[in-house]
Backbone as CSV, one residue per row, in Angstrom:
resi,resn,N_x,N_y,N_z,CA_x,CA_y,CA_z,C_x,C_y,C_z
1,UNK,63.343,-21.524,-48.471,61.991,-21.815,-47.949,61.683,-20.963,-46.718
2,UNK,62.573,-21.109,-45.960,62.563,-20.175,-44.544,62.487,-18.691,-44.849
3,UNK,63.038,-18.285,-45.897,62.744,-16.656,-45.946,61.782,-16.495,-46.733
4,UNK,61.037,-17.433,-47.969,59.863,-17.352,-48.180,58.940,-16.803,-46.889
5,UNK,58.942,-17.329,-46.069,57.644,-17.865,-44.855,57.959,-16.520,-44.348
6,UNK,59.338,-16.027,-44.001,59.337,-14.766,-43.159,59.003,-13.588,-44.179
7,UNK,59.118,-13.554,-45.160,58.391,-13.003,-46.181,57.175,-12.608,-46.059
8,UNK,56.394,-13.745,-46.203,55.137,-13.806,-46.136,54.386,-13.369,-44.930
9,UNK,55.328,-13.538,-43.734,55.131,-13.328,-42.571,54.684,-11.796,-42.560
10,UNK,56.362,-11.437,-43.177,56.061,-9.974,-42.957,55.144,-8.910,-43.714
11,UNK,54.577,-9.311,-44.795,53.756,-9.205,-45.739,52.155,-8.670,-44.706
12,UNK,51.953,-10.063,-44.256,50.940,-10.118,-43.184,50.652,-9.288,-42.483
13,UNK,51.944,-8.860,-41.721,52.073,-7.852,-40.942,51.330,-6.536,-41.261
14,UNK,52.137,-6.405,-42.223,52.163,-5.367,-43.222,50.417,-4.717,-43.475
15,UNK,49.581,-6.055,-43.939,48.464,-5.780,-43.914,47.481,-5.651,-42.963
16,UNK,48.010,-6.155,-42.503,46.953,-6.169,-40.169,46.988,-5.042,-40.381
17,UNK,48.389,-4.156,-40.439,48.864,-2.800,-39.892,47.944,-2.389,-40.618
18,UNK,47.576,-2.377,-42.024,47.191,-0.712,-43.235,45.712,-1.008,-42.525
19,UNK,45.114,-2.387,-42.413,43.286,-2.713,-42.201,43.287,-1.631,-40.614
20,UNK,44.064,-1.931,-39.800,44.164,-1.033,-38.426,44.149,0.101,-38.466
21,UNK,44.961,0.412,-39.180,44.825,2.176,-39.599,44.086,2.631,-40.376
22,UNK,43.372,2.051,-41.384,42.201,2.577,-42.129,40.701,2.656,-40.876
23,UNK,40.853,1.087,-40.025,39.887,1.477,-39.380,39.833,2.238,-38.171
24,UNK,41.226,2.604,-37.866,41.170,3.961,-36.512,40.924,4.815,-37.427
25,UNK,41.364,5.242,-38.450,41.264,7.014,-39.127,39.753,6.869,-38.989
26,UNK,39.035,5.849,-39.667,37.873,6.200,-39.942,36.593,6.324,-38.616
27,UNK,37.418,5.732,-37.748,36.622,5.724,-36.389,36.937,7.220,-36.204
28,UNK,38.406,7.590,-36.143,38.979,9.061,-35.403,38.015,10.597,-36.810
29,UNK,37.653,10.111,-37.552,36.759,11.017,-38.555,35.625,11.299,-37.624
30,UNK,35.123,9.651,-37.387,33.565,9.659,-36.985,33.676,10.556,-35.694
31,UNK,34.692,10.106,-34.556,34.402,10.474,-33.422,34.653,12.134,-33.702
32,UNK,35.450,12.613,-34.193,36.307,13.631,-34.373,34.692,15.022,-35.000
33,UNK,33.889,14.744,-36.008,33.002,15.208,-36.812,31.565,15.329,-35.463
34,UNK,31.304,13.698,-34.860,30.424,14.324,-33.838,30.681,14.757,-32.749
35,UNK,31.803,14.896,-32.274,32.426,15.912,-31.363,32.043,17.412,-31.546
36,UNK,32.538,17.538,-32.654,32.029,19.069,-33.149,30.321,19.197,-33.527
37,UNK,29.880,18.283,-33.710,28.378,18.518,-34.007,27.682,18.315,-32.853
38,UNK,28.327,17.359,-31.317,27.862,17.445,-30.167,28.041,18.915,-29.527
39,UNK,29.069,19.401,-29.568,29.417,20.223,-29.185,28.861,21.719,-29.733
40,UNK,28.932,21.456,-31.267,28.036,22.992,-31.532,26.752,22.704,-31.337
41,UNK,25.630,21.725,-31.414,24.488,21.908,-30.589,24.247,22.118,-29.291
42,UNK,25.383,22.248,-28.253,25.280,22.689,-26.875,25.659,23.643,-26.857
43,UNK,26.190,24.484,-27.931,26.638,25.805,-27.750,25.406,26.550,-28.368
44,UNK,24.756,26.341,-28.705,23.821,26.751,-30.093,22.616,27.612,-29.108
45,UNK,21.784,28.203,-29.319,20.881,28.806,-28.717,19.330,27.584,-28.765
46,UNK,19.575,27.311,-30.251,18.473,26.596,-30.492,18.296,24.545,-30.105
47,UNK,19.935,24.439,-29.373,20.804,23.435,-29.005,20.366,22.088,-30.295
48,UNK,20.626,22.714,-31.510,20.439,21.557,-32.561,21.910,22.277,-33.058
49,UNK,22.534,21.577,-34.619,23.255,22.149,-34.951,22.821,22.523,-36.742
50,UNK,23.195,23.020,-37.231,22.887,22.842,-39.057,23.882,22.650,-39.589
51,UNK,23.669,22.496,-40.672,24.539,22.070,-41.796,24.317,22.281,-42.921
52,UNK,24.681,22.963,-44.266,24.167,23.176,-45.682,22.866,23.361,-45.623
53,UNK,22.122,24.170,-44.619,21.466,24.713,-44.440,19.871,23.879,-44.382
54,UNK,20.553,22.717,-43.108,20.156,21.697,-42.736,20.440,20.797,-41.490
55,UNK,19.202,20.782,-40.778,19.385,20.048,-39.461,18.948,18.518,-38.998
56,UNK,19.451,18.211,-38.533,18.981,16.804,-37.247,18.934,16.719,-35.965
57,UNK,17.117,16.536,-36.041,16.296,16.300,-35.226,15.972,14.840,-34.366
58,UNK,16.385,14.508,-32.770,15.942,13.734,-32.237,14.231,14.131,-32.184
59,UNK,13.689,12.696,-32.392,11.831,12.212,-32.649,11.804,12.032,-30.725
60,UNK,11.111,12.912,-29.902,11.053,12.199,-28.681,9.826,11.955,-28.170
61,UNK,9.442,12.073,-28.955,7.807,11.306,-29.190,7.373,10.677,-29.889
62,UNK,6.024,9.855,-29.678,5.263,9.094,-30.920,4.427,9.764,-31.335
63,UNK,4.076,10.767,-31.192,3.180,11.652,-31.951,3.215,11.214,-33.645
64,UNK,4.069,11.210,-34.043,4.261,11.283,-35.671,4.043,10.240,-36.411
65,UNK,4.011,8.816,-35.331,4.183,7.826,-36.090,2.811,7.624,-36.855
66,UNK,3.085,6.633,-37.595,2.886,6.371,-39.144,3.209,6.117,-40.299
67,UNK,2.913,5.669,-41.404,3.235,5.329,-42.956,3.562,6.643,-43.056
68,UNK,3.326,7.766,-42.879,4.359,9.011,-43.149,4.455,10.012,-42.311
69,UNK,5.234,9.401,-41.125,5.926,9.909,-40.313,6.689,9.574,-39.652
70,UNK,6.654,9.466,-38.816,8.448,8.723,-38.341,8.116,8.765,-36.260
71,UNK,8.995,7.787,-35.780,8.826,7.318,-34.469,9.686,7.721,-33.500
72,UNK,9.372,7.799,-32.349,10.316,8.368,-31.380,11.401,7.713,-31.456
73,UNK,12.843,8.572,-31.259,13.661,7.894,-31.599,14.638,7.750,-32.574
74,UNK,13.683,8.285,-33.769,14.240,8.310,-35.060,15.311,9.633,-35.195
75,UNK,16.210,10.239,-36.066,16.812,11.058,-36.591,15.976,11.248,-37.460
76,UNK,15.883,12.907,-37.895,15.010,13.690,-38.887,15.637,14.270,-39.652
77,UNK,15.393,14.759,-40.903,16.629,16.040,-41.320,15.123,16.943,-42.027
78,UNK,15.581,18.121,-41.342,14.354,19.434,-41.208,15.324,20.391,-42.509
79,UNK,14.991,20.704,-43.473,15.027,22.397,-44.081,15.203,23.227,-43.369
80,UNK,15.760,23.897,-42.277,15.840,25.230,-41.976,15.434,26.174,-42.838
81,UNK,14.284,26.923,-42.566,13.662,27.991,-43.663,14.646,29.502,-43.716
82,UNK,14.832,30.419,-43.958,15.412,31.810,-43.783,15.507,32.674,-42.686
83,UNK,15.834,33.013,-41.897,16.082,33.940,-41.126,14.823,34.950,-40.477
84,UNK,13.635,34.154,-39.908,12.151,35.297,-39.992,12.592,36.659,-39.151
85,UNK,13.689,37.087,-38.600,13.995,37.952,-37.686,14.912,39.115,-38.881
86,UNK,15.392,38.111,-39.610,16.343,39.462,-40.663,15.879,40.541,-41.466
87,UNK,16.620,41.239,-41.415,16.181,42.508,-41.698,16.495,42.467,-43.320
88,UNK,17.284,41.621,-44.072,17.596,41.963,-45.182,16.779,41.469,-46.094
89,UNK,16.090,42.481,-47.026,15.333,42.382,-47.816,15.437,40.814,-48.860
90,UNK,16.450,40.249,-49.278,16.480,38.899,-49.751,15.830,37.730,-48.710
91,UNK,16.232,37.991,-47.665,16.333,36.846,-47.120,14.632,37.103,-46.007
92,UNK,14.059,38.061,-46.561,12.943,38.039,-46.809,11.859,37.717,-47.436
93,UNK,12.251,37.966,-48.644,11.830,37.666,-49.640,12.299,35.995,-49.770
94,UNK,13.231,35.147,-49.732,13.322,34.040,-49.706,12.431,33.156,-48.800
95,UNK,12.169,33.494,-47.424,11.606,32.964,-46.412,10.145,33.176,-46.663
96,UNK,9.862,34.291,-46.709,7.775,34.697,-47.717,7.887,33.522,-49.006
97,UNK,8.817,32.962,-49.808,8.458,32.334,-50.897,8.602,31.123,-50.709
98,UNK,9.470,30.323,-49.697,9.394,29.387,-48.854,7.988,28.629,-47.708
99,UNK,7.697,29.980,-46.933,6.267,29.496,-46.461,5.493,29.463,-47.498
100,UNK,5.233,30.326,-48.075,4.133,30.214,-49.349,3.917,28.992,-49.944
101,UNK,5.016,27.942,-49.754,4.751,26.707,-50.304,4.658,25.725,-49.242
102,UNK,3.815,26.408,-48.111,3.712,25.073,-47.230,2.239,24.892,-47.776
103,UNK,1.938,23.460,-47.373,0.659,22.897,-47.950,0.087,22.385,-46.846
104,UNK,-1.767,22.476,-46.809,-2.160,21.983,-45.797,-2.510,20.568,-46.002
105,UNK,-2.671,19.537,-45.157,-3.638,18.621,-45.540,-5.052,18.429,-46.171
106,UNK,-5.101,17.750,-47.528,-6.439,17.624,-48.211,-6.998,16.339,-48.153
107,UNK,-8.356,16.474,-47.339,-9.416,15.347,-46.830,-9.964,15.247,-48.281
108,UNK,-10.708,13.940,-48.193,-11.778,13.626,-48.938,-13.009,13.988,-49.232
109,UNK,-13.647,14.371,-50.192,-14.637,15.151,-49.984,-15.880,14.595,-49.648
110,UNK,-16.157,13.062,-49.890,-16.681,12.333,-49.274,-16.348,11.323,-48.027
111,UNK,-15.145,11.432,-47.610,-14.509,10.910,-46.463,-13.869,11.663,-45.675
112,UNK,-14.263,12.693,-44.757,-13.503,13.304,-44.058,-12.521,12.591,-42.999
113,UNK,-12.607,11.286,-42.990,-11.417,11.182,-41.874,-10.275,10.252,-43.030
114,UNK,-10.805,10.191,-44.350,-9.711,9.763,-45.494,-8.644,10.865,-46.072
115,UNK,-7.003,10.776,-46.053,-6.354,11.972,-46.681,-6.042,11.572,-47.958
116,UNK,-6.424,12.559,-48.715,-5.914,12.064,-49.962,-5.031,13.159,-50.646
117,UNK,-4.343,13.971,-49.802,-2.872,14.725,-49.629,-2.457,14.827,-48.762
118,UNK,-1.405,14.618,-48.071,-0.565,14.593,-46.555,-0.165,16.242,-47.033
119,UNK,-0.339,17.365,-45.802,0.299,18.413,-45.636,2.070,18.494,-45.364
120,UNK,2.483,19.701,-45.425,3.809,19.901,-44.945,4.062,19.717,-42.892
121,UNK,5.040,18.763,-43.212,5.545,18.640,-41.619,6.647,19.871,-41.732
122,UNK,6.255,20.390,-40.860,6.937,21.766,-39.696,7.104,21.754,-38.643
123,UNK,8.486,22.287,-38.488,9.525,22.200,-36.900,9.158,23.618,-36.505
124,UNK,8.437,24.133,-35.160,8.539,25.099,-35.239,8.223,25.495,-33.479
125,UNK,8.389,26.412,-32.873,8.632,26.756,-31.578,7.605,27.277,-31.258
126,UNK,7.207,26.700,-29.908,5.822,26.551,-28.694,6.147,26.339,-27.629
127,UNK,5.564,27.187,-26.963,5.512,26.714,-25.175,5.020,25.248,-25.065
128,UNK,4.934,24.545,-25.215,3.971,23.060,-25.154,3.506,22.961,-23.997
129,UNK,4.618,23.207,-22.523,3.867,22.702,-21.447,3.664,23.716,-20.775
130,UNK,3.011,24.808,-20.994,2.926,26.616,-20.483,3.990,26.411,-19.231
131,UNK,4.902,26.844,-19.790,6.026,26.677,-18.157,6.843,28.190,-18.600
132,UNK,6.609,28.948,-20.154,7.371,30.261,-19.960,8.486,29.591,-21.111
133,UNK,8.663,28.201,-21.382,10.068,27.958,-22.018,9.187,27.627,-23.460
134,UNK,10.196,28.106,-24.182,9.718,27.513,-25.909,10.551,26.311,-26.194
135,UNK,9.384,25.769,-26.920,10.059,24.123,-26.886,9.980,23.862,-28.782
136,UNK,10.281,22.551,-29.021,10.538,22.391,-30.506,9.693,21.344,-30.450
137,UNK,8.801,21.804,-31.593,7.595,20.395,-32.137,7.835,20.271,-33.342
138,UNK,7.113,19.251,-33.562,7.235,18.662,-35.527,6.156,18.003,-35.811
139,UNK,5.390,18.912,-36.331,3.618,18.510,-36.529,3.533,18.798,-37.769
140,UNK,2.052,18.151,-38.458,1.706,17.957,-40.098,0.639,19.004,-39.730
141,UNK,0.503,20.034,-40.711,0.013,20.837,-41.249,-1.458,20.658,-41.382
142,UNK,-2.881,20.871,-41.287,-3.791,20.291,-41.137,-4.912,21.223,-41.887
143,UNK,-4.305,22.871,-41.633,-5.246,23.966,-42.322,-4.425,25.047,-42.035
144,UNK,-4.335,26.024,-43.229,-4.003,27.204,-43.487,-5.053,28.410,-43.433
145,UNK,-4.595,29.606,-43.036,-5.604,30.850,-42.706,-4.804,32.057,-42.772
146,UNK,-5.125,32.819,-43.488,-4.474,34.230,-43.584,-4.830,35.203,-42.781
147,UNK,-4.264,36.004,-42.127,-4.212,36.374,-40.706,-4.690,38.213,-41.390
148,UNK,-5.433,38.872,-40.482,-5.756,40.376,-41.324,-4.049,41.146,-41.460
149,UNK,-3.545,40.298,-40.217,-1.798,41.514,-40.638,-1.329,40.619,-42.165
150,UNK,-1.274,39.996,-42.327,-0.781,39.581,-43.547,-0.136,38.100,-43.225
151,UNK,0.022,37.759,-42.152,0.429,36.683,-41.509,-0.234,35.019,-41.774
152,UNK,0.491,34.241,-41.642,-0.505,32.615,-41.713,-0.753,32.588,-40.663
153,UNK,-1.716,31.362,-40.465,-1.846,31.004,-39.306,-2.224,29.363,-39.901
154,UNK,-1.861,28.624,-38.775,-1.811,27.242,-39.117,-2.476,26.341,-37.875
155,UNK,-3.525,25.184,-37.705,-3.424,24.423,-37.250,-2.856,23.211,-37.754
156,UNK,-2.001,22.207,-36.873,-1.631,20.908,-36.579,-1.410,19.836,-36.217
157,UNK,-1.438,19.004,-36.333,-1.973,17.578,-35.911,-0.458,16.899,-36.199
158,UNK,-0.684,15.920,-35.138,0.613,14.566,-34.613,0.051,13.460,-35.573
159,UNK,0.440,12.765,-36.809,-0.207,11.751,-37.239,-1.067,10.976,-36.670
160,UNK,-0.078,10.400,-35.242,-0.768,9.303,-34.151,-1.183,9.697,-33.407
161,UNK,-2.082,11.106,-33.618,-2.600,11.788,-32.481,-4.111,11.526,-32.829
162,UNK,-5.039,11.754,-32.052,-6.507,11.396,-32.490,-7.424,13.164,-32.339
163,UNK,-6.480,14.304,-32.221,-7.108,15.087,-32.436,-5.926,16.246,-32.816
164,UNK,-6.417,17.294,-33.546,-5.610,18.637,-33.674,-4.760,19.077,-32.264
165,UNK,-3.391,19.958,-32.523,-3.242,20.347,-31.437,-4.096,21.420,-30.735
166,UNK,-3.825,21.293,-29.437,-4.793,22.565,-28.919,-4.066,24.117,-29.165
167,UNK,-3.567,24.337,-29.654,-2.949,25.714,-30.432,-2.995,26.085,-31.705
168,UNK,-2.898,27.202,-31.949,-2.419,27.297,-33.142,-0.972,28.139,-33.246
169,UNK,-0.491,28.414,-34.495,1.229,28.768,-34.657,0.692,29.378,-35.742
170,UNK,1.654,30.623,-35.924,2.040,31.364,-36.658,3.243,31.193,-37.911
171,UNK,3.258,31.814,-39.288,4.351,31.514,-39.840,5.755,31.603,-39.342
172,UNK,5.940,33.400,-37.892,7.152,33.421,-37.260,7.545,32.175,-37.013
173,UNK,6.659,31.287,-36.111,7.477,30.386,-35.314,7.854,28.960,-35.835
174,UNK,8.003,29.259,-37.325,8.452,27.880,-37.853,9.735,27.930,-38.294
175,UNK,10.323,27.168,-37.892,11.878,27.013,-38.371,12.329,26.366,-39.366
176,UNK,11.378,25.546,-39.470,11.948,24.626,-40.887,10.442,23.454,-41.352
177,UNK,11.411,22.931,-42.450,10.211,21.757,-43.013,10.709,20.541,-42.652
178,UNK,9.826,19.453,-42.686,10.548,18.099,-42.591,10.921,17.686,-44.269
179,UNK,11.765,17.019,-44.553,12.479,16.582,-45.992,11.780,15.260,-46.067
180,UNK,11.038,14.675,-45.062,10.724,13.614,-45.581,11.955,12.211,-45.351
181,UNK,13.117,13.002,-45.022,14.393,11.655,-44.592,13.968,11.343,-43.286
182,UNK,14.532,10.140,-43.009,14.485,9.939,-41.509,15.548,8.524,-41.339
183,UNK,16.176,8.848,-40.021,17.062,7.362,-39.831,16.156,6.844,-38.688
184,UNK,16.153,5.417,-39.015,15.350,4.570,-37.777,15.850,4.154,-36.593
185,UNK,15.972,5.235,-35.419,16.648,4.352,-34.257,17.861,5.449,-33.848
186,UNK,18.005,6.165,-34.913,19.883,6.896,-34.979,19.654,8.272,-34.142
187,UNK,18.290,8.294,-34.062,18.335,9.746,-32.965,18.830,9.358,-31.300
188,UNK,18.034,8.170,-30.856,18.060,7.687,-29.608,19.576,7.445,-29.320
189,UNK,20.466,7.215,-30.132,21.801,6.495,-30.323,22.695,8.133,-29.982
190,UNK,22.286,9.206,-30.833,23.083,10.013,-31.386,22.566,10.668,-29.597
191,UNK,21.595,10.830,-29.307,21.225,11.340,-27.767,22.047,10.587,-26.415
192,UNK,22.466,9.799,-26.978,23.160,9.052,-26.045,24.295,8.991,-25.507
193,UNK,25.016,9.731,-27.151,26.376,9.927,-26.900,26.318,11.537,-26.726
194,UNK,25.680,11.936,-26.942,26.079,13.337,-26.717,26.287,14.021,-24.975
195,UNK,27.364,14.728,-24.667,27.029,15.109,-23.474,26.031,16.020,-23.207
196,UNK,25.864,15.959,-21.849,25.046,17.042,-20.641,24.982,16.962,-19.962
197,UNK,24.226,17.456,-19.034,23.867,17.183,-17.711,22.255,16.158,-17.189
198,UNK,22.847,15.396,-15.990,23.649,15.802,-14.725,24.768,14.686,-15.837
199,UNK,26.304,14.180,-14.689,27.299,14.071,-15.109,26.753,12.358,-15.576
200,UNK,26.005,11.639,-15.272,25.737,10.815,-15.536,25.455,10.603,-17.567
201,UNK,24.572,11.643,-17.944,24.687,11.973,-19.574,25.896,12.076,-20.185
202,UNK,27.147,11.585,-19.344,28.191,11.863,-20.114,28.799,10.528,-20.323
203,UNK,28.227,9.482,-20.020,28.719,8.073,-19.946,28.515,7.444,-21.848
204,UNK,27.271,7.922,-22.657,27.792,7.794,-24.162,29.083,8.134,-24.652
205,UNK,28.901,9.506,-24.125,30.092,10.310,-25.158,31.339,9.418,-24.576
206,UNK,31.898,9.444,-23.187,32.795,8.518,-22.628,32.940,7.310,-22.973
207,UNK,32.072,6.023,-23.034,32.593,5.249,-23.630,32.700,4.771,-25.192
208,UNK,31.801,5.812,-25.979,32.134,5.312,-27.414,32.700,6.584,-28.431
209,UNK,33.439,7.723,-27.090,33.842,8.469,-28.276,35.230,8.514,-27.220
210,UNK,35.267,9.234,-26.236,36.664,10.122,-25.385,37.613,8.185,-25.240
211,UNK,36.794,7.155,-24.574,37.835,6.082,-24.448,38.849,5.502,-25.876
212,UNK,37.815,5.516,-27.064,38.043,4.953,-28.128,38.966,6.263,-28.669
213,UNK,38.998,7.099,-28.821,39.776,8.345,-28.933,41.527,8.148,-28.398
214,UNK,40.886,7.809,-27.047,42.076,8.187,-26.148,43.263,6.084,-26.809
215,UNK,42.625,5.477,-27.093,43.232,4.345,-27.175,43.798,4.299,-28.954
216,UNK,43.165,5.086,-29.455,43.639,5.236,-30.679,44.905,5.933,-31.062
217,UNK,45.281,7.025,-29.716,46.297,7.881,-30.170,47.223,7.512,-28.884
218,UNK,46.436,6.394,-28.480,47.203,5.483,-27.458,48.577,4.786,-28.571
219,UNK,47.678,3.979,-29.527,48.211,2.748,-30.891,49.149,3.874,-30.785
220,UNK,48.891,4.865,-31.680,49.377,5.665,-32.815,50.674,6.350,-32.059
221,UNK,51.164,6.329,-30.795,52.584,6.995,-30.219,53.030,5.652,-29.869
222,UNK,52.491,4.465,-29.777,53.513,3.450,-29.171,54.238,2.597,-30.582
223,UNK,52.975,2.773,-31.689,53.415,2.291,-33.096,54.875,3.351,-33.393
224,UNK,54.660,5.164,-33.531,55.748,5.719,-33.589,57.336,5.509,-32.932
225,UNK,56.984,5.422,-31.837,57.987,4.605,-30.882,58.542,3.811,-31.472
226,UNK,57.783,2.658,-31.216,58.392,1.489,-32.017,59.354,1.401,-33.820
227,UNK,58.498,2.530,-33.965,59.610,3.089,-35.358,60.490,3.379,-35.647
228,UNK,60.660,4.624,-34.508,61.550,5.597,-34.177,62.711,4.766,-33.544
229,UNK,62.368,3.482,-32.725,63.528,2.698,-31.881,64.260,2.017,-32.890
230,UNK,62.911,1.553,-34.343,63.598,0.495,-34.682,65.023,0.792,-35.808
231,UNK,64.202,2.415,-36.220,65.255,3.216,-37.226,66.851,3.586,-36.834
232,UNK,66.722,3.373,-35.147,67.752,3.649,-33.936,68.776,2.178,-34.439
233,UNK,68.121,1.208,-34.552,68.604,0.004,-34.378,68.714,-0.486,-35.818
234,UNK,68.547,0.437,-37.070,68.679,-0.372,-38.038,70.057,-0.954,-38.840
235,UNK,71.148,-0.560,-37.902,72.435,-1.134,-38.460,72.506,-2.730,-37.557
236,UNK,72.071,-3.024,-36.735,72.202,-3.844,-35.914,71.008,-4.959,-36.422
237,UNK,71.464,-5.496,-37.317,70.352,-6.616,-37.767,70.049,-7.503,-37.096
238,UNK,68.581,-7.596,-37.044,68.078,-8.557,-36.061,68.076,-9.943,-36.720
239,UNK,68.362,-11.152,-36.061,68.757,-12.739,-37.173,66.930,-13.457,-36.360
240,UNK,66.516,-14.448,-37.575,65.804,-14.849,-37.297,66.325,-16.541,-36.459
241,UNK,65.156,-16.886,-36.082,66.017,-18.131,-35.291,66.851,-19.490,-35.839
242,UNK,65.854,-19.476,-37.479,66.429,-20.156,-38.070,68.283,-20.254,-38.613
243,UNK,67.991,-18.636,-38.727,69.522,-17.982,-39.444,70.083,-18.206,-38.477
244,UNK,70.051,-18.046,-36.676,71.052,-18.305,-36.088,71.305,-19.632,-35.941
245,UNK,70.343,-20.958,-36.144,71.110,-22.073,-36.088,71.914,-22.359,-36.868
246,UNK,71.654,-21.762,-38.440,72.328,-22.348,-39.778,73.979,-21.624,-39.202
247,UNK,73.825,-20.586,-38.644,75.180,-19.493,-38.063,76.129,-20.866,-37.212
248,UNK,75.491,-21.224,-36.308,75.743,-22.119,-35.538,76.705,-23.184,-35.770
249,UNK,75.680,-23.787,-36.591,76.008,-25.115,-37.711,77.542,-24.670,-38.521
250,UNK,77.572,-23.351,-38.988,78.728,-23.007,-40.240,79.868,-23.212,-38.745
251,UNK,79.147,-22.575,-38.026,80.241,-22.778,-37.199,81.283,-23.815,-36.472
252,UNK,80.130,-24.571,-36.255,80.660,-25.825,-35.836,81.533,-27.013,-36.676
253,UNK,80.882,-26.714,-38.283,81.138,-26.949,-39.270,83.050,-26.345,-39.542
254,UNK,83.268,-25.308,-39.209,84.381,-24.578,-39.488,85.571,-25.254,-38.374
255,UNK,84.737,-25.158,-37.639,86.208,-25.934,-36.249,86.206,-27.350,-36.152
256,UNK,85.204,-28.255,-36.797,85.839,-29.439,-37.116,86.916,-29.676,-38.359
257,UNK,86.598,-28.576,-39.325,87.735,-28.940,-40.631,88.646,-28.524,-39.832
258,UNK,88.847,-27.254,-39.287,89.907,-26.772,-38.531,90.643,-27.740,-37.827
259,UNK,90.071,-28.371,-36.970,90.481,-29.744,-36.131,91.037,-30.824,-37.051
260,UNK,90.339,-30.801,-38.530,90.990,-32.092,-39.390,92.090,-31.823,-40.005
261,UNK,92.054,-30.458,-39.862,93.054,-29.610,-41.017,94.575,-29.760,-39.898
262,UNK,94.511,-29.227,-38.588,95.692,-29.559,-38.012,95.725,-31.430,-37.317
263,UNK,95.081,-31.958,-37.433,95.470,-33.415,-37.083,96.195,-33.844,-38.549
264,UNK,95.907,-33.376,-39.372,96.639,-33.739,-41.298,98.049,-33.110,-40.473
265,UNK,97.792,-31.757,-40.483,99.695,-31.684,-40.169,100.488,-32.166,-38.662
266,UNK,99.753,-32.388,-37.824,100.723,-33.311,-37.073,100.950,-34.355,-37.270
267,UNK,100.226,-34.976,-38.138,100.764,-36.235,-38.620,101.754,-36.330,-39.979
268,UNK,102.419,-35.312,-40.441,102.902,-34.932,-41.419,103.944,-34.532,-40.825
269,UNK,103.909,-34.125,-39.809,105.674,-33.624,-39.308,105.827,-34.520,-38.412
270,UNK,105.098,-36.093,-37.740,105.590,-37.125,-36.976,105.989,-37.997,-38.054
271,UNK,105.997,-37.991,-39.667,106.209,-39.275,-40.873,107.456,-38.630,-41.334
272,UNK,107.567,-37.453,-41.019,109.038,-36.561,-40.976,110.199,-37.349,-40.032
């Protein structure tokens, strides 16, 4: 019965341990993957990062919101379009056949403030606050115009905006399309942990990636340890408490026969 239970005991064990380690690996993936995706968007020129030829965008405005658009805050995932700076004839030709399919918004022909086609949302680079720096917007498409060089030209509008922007943009300065995905909430989250400056922006990444990191490979050398000691010690069997009373008992058990066994022969050589 007793080694049933330690059985079972150890069984238990057994499983705490595998649920613990499935859920550090999978934490040490997570932290491990946006480390590198924090990190190559601060290295990046354009300080986003891509992926399969695809990015995510913090929403830091409400401009967009709406039934089809998305809220400050949110995570985006943008198309990155082709290379408008390359020189190589494909990837020319890919990027011309790419804009070519941006679409503007189509009004009603009796309701001009009714849409009865939503245009293409485009990520694409503007001074916004004339300060000299180019910044990243993500505006819906509103009207298309062919430029005498051969060029588009586009105005755009913020869904939750109540008028066009005051600019217009060119096909150069678009970087990508919106896909239409969006996570609710996961941009503000993902901005949080990421470092920067001043040193205060570094308190996400610190407590839900570098502490949880550092305590994981904390487990993972004191668990080895403990392995490594116990493989040290495996001729030296450890007794459970039960086994040492039953030890006990044989024992005590052994030096009373012992005791009965010589009181039989002194009384056998005094009938002598």
């Amino acid at each position: 019965m007793e080694a049933t239970k330690q059985t079972k005991k150890w069984t238990n064990k057994r499983i705490a341990k595998l649920v613990v380690d499935i859920v550090c690996w999978i934490f040490f993936v997570f932290a491990l993957v946006f480390t590198v995706f924090a990190f190559t968007a601060q290295s990046s020129v354009a300080k986003f990062p891509t992926f399969g030829g695809k990015a995510m965008l913090t929403v830091e405005s409400g401009s967009m919101e709406g039934d089809h658009g998305f809220k400050a805050g949110d995570l985006i995932i943008v198309k990155i379009l082709p290379d408008g700076t390359s020189e190589d004839a494909k990837i020319k030709e890919e990027r011309k056949a790419a804009i070519s399919e941006l679409k503007p918004t189509v009004y009603s022909s009796t309701d001009p403030t009714k849409i009865e086609e939503y245009g293409s949302v485009v990520t694409f680079w503007k001074d916004l606050n004339a300060d000299g720096t180019l910044e990243l917007n993500t505006h819906r498409i509103i009207s298309i115009e062919t430029r005498p060089d051969g060029h588009y030209e586009y105005i755009t509008k913020g869904d939750h905006n109540n008028s066009v922007d005051p600019y217009k943009i060119i096909d150069n300065d678009i970087i990508g399309v919106w896909t239409g995905s969006r996570v609710a909430g996961m941009g503000s989250f993902i901005s949080f942990l990421q470092p920067g400056e001043p040193i205060e922006k570094h308190l996400g990444f610190i407590l839900f990636i570098i502490l949880p990191l550092a305590g994981f490979l904390t487990y993972e050398v004191v668990y080895l340890v403990l392995v490594i000691k116990k493989a040290k010690n495996k001729d030296k069997r450890l007794i459970s408490a039960a086994e040492e009373e039953l030890i006990k008992q044989q024992a005590v058990e052994e030096f009373l026969k012992k005791q009965e066994a010589e009181k039989a022969s002194d009384k056998s050589t005094d009938d002598k």
